[in-house]
BAFI-3210 file (N, C-alpha, C; in Angstrom, 3 decimals, decimal comma, padded with zeros to 6 digits):
// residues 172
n [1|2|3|4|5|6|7|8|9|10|11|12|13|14|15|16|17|18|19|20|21|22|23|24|25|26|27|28|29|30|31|32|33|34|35|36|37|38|39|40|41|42|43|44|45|46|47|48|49|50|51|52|53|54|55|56|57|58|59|60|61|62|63|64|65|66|67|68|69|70|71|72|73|74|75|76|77|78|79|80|81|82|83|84|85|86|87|88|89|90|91|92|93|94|95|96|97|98|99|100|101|102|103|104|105|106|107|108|109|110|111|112|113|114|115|116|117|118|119|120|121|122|123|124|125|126|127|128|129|130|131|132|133|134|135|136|137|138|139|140|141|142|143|144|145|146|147|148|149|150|151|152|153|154|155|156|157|158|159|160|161|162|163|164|165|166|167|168|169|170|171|172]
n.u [000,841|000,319|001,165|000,382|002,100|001,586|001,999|003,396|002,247|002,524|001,333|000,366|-000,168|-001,977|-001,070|000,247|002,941|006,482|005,726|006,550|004,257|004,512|005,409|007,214|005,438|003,748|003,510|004,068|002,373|000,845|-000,978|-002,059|-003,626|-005,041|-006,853|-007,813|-008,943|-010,952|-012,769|-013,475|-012,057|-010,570|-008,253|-007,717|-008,138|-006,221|-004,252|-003,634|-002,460|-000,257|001,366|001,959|-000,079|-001,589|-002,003|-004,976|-006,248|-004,905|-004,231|-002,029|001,060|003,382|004,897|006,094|008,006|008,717|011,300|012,312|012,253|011,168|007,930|005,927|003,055|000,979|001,198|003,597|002,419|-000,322|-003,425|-003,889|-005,630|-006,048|-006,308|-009,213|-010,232|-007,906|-005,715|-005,911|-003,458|-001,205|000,972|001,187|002,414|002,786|003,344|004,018|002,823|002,115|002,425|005,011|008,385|010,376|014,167|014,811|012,383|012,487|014,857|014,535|012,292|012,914|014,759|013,330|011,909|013,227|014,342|011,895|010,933|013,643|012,520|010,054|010,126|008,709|006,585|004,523|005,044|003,467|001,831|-000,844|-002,859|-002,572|-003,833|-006,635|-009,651|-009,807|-011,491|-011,968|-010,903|-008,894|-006,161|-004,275|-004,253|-005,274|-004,838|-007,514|-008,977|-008,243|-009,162|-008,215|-005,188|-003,183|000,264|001,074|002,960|004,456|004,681|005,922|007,819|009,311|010,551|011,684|013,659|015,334|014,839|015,186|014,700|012,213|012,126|010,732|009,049|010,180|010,924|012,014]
n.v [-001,176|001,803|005,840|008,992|011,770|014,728|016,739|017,607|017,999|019,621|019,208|019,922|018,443|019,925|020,188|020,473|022,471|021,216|019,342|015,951|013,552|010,706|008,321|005,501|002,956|003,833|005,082|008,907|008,822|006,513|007,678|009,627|008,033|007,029|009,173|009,857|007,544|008,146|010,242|008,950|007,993|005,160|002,865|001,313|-003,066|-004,258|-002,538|-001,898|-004,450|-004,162|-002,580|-000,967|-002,596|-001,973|000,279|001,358|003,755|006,276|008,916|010,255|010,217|010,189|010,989|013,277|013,384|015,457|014,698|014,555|012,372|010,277|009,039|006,414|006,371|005,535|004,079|005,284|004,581|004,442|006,513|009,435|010,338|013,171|016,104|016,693|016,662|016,522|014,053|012,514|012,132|013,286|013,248|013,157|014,654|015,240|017,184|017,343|019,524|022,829|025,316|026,042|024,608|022,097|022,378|019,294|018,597|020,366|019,363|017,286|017,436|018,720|017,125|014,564|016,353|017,055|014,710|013,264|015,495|014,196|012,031|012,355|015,037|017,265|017,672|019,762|021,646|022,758|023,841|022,454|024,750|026,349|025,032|025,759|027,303|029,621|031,706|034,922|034,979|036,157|034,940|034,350|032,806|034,143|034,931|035,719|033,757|031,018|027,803|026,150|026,932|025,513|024,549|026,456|028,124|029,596|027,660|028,383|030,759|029,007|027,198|029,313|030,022|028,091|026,291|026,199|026,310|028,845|032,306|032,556|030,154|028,039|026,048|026,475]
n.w [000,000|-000,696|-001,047|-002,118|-000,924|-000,118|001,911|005,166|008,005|011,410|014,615|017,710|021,488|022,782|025,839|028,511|028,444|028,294|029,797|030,315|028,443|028,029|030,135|032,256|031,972|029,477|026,734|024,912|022,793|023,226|024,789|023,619|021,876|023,755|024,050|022,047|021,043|022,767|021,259|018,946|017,275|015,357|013,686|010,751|010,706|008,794|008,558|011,292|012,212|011,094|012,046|015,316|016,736|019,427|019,497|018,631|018,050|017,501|015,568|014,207|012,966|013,619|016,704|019,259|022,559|025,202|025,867|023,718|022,480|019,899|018,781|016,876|015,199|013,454|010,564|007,666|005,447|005,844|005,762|007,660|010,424|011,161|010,493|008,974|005,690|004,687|004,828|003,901|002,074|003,435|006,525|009,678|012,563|016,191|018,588|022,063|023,984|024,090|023,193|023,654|023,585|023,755|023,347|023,016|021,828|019,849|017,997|017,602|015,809|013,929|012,376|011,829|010,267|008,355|006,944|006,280|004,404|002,523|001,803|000,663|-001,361|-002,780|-000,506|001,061|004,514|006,642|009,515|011,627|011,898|009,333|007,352|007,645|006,201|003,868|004,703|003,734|001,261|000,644|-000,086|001,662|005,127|007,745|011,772|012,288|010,710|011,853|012,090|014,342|016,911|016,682|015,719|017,768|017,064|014,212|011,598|009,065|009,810|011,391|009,340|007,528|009,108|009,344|010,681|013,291|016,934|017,762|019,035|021,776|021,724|023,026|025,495|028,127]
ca.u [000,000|001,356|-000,205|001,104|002,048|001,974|001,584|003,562|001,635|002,792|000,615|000,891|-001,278|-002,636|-000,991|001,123|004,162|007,629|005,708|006,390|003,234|004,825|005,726|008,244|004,400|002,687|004,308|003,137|001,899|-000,195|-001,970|-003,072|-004,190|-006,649|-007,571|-007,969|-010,634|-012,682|-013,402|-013,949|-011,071|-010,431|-007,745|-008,092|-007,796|-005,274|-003,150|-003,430|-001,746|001,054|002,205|001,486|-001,558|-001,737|-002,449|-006,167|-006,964|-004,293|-004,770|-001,086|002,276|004,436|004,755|007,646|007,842|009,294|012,239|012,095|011,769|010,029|006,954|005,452|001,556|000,116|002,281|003,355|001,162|-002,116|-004,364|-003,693|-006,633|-005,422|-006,562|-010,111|-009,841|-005,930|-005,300|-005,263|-002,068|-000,440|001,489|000,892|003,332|002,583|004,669|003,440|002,927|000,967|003,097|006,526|008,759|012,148|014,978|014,830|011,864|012,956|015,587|013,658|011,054|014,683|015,446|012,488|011,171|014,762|014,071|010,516|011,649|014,820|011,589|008,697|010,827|007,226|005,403|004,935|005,578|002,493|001,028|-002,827|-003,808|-002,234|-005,122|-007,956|-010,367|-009,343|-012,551|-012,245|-010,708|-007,561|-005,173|-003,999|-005,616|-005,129|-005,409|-009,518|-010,021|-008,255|-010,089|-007,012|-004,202|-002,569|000,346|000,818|003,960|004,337|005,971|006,743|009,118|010,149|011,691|012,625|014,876|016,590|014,793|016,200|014,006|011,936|011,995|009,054|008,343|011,511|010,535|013,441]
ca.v [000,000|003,268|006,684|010,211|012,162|016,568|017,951|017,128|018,708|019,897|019,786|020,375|017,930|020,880|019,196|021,774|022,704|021,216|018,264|015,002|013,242|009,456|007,572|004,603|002,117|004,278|006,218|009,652|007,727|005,910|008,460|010,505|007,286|007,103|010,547|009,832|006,310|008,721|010,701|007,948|007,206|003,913|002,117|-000,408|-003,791|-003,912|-001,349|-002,429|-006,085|-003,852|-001,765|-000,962|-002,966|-001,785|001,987|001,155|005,011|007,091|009,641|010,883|009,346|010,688|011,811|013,743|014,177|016,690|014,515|014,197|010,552|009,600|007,736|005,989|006,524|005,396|004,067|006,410|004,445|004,415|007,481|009,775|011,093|014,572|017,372|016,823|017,405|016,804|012,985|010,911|012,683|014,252|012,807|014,202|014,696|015,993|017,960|017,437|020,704|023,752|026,503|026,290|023,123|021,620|022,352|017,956|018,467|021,004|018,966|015,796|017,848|018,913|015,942|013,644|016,479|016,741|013,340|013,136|016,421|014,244|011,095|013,446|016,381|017,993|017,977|021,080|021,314|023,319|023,806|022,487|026,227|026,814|024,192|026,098|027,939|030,811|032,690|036,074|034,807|036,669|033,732|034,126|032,577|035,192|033,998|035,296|032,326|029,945|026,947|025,570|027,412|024,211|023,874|027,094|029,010|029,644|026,771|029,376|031,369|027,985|027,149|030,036|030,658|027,112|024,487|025,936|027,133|030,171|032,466|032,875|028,655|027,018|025,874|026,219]
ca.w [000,000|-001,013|-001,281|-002,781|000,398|-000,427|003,196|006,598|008,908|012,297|015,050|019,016|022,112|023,979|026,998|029,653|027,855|028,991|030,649|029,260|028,440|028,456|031,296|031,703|031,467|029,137|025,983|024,599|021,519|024,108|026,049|022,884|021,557|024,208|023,725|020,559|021,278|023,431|020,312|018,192|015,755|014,563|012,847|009,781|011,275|008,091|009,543|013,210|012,033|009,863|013,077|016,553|017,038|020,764|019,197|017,722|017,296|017,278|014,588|014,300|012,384|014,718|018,202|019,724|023,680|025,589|026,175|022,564|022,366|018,919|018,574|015,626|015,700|012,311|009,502|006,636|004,106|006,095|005,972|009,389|011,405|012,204|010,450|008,197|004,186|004,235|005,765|003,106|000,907|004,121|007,282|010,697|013,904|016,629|019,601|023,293|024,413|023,283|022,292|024,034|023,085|024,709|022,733|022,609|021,017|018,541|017,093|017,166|014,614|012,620|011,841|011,470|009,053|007,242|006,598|005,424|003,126|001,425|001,103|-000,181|-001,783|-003,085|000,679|001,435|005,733|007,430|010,630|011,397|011,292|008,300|006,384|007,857|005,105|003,782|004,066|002,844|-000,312|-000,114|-000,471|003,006|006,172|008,752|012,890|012,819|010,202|012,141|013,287|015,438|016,719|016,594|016,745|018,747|016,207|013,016|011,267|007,887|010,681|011,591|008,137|007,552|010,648|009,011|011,563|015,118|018,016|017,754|020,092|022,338|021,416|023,314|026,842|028,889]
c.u [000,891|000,535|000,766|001,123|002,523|002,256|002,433|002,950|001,717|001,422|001,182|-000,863|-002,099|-002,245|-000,445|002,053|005,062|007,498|005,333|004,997|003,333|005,329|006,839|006,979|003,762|003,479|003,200|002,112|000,473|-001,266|-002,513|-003,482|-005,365|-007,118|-008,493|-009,554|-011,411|-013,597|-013,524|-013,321|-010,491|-009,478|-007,890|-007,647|-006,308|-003,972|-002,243|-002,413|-000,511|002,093|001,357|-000,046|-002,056|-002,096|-003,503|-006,773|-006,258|-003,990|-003,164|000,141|003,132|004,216|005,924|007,121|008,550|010,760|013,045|012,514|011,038|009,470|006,104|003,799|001,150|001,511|002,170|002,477|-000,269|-002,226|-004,188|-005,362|-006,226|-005,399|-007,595|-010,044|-008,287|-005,689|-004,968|-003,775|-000,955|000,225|001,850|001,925|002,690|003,785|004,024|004,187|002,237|001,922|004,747|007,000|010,222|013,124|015,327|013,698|011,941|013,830|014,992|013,028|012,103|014,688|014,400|011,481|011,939|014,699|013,161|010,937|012,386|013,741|010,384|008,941|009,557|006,329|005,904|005,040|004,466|002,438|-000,245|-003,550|-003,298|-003,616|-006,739|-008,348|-009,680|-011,096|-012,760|-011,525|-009,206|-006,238|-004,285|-004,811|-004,694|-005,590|-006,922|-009,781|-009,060|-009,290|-009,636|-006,047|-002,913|-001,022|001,647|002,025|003,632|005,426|006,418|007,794|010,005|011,153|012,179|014,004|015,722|016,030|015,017|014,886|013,473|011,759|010,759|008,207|009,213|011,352|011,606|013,808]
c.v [001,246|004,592|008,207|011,633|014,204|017,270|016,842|018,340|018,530|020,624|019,680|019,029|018,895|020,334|020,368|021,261|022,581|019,446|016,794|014,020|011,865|009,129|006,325|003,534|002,559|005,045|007,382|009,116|007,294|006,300|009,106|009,194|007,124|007,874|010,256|008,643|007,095|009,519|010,113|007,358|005,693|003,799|001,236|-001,084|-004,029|-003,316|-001,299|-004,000|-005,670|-003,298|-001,214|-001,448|-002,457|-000,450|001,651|002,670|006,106|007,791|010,180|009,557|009,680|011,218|012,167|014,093|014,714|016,371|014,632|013,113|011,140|008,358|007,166|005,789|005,325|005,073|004,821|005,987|004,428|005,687|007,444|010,145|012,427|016,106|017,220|017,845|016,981|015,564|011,944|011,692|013,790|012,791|013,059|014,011|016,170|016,036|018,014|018,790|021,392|025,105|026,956|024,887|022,951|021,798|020,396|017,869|018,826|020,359|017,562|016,115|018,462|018,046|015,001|014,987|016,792|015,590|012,549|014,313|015,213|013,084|011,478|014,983|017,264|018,809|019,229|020,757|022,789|022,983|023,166|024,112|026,561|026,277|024,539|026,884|029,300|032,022|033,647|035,664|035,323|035,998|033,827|033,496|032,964|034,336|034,132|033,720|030,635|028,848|026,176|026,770|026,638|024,376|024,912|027,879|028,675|028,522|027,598|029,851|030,163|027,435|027,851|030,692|029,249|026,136|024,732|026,737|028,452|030,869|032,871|031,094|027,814|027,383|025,448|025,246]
c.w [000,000|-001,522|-001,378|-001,166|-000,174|000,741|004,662|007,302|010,553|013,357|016,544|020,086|022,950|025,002|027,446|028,891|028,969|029,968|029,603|029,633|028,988|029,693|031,439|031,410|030,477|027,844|025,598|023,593|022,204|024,808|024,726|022,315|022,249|024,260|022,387|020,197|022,224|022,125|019,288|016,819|016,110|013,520|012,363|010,484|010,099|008,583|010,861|012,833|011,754|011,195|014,079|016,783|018,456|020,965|018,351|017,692|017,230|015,907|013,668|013,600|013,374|015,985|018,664|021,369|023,907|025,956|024,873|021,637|020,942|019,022|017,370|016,308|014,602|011,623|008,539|005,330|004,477|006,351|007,507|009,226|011,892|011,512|008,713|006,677|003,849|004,077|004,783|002,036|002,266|005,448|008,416|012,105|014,831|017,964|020,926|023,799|024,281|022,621|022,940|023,915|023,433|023,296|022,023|021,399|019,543|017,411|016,573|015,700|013,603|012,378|011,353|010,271|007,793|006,386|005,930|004,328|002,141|000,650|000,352|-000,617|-002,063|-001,550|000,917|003,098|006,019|009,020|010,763|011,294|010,314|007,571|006,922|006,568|005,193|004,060|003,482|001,176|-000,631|-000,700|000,901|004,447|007,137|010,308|012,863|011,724|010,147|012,355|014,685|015,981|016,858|015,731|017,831|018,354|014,864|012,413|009,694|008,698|010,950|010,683|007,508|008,231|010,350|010,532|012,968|015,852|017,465|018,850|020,496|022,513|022,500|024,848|027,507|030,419]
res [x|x|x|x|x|x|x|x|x|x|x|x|x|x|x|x|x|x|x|x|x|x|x|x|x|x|x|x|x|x|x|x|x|x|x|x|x|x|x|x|x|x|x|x|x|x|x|x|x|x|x|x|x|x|x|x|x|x|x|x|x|x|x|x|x|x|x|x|x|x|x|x|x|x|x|x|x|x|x|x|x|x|x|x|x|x|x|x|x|x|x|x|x|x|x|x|x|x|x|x|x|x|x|x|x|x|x|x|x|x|x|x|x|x|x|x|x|x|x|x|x|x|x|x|x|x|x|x|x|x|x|x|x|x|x|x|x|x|x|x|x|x|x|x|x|x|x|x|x|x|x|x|x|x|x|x|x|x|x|x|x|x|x|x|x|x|x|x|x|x|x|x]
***
């Protein structure tokens, strides 16, 4: 199974910034997974056989904690759950936190999107509020026509500043 991937999309858990979500019984992976079966996502049984069967709804390809451990959510050929309209041609990570992020984390999301870049040269690299509607039409979507503020910076400043911490984001 294989599927044309345009969009990595960077998102954030709304969790308290700085605090790692996983546990040494429990990974982050694990806890938004059950976040994730209270609101009612579902993985193909397909899918569930291919990789982490023990994550049946986790919506997300990636997870980074604050130690910035990586976690494998979803495999990169199955359709994510994580930001409606996008999911099937995109590939979603998210950053435990909300809008400040460990320097572990920062480089974690350097490198694992260095990496998806050199395998999907085309994807473009967004935010979840970036893929909200544009409503007024102008070809920009401004913060009023967010629907998220997910995932709590600008990831354009982010690749433009070359991948490193922004300031005001980097939870010391």
């Amino acid at each position: 199974m294989s599927r044309t991937i345009n969009c990595i999309v960077i998102h954030c858990s709304a969790s308290a910034n700085g605090q790692q979500l996983g546990s040494p019984t429990k990974s982050a992976a694990a806890v938004i997974d059950s976040w994730h079966a209270q609101r009612g996502f579902k993985r193909q049984p397909a899918a569930l056989a291919q990789l982490n069967p023990h994550l049946p709804a986790i919506g997300y390809h990636f997870v980074l904690d604050t130690d910035g451990s990586k976690h494998t959510g979803r495999g990169i050929a199955e359709v994510g759950a994580h930001v409606q309209g996008f999911n099937a041609q995109s590939i979603g990570i998210c950053l435990v936190g909300t809008s400040r992020f460990t320097r572990a984390q920062w480089d974690a999301l350097h490198s694992l999107v260095k990496a998806l870049k050199a395998q999907y040269p085309p994807a473009r690299v967004v935010g979840h509020r970036d893929l909200s509607p544009d409503k007024d039409g102008d070809g920009t979507v401004e913060p009023g026509e967010w629907l998220k503020t997910c995932p709590g910076f600008n990831v354009a400043d982010w690749l433009q500043g070359g991948m490193r911490p922004l300031v005001g984001s980097l939870q010391e």
